[in-house]
N, C-alpha and C positions, 0 to 999 in steps of 0.2 A: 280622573278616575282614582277611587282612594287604592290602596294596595291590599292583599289579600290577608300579609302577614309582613307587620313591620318588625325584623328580628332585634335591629340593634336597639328600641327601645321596649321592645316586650311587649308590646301593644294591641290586646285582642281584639283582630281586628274579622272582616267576615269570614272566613274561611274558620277560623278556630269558633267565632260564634257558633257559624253552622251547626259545626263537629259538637261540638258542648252541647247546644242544644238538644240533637239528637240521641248522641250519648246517655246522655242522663235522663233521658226521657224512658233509658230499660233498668233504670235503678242505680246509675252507676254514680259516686261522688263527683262534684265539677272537677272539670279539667285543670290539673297545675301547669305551667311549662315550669322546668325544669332551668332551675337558673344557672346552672353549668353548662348546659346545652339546650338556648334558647329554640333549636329545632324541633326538641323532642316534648311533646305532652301526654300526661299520662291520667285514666280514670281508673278507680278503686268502685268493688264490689264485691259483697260478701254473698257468698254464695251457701252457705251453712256456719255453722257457730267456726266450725275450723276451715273451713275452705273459703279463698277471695281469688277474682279474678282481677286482673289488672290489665287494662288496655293501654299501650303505650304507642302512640303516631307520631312517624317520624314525619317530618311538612318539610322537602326539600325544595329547594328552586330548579323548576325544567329548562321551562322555556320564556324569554321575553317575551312581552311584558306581560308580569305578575299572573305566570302559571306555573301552579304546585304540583307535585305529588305527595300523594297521600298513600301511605303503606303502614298498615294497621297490625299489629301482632299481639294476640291476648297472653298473658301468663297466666297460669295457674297454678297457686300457690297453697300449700297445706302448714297449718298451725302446729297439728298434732305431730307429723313429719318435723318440725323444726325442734319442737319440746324431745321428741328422741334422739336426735342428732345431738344434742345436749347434754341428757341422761346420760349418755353412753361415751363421752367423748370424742364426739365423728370428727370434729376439724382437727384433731389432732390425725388422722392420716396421711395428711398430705398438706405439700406448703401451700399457708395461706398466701391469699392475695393481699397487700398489703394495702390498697384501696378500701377495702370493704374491715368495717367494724362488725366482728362477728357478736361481738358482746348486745348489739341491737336489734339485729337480725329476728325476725317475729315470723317469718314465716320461710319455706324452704320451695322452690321451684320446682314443680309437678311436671307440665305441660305444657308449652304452646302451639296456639294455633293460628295460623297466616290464612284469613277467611279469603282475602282477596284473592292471592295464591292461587284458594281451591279453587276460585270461579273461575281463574282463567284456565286451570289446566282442565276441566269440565268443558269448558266452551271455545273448539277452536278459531271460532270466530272474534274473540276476544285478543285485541293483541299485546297488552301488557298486562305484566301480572301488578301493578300498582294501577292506581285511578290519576289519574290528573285534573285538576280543578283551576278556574281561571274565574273572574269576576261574574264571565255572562253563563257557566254552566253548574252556580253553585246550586239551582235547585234541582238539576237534573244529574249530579252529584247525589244531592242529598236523598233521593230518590233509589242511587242504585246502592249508597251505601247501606240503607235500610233494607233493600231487596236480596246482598248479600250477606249481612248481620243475623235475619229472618231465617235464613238460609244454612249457610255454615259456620255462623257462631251460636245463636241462640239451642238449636238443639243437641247440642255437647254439652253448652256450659249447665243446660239440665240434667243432664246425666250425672255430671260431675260434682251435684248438689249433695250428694250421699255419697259416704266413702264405701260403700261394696259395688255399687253402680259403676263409680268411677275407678275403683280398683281394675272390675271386671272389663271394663273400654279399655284398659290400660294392657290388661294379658290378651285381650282379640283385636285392637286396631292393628297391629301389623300384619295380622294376616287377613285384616278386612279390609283394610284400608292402603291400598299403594296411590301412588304418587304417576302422573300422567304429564304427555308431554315432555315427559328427560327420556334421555338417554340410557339411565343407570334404573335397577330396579330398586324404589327405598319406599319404605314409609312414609305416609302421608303428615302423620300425626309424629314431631318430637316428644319423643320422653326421656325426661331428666332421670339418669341413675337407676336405669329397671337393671333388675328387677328390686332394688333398696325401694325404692318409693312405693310401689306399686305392693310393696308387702307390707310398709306401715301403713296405707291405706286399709289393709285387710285386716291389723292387730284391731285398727280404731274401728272396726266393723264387726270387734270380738271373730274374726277366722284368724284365730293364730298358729292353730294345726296346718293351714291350706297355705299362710306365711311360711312357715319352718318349712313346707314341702318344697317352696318355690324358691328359697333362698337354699335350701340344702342339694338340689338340682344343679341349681347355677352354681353352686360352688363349686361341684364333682366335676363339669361339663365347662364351662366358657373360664370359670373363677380359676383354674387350675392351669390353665395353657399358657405357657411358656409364651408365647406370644402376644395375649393380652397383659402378661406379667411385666412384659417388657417397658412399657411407661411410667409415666406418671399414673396418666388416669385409671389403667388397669389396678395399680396397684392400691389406688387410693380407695377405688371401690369395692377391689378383692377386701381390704382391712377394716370398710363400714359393714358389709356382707358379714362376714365374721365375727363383728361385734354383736350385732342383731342375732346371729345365729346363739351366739353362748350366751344374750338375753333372754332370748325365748326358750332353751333349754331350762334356763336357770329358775325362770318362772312353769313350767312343762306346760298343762294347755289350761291354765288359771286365770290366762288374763281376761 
């Protein structure tokens, strides 16, 4: 029986065919694996002139012989968001990583979404929140990964086609949106650096009065407390929050 996925020679074999195929059949560029981490492959798709979605699957080994999991997380990533982080000098608040070349960096981390995730925590009958795939169940696989892509990724990643659209998912998913099956009560949907992102989203949607509202809010309220101040990350975003803010002053409501 051939194997599903031969790692040590990078060999795509049916299990990444599947995925590809399928994949790119909702527009997405073919799959790379990633030659650092032969486990991980990743599809690219432009979602408007500044927004790309990025789907990245990790293909780990479960169970002998040759069954995978498959756990799929989309990014969503903003152009225009990256071009102000720039302007403005946002990586200077906080230490960089020293892995990542910010000098290349093209786009800035919006969103992601774990479709798989939501279908299991929707379906208690479902018992893992990854898929697992084996040689004899790759069409019946490829069947439920379409049934939840159709499901909990395709109708976001439409929303998120226009930046007011997507601004707006971005200010009501956590109060629309929680998370099932935990213990803890969180959001459903990650977002990266709200309310910073979630306000360049709104500049690039020309609302840059309803930006300065949302950023001058959170700065009075969460931006201010002594306890969010206390990290790194507090701090890193209290000091992009604050750039943005004497931005948008600086331009009043022009842009």
């Amino acid at each position: 029986m051939a194997k599903l996925m031969n790692f040590r020679s990078k060999q795509n074999l049916p299990l990444f065919k599947m995925l590809d195929e399928v994949i790119t059949s909702y527009g997405y560029e073919k799959g790379v694996i990633e030659s650092s981490r032969i486990c991980t492959a990743t599809w690219t798709m432009p979602l408007s002139d500044t927004v790309n979605a990025k789907m990245i699957i990790s293909l780990q080994p479960a169970l002998p012989p040759d069954t995978w999991s498959i756990e799929p997380v989309i990014v969503i990533e903003s152009v225009f968001a990256r071009r102000l982080e720039v302007l403005l000098n946002m990586d200077d608040c906080g230490p960089k990583n020293p892995f990542i070349d910010y000098s290349k960096l093209l786009a800035t981390a919006i969103m992601t979404l774990n479709p798989v995730n939501y279908y299991w925590q929707d379906r208690p009958e479902f018992v893992h929140g990854v898929l697992y795939a084996s040689q004899e169940t790759l069409s019946e696989i490829r069947q439920l990964f379409i049934e939840i892509y159709d499901e909990y990724a395709a109708p976001v990643l439409k929303i998120c086609s226009t930046p007011s659209a997507f601004a707006d998912f971005m200010l009501n998913s956590p109060r629309l949106y929680r998370k099932k099956r935990t213990t803890v009560d969180l959001p459903r949907y990650q977002l990266f650096h709200h309310p910073l992102t979630t306000s360049m989203l709104l500049i690039e949607a020309d609302q840059a009065q309803q930006a300065l509202s949302i950023l001058e809010e959170w700065d009075k309220a969460e931006g201010s407390s002594p306890v969010f101040l206390s990290d790194l990350y507090g701090r890193m975003l209290s000091c992009k929050v604050k750039k943005l803010i004497q931005y948008l002053n600086s331009k009043h409501t022009s842009l």
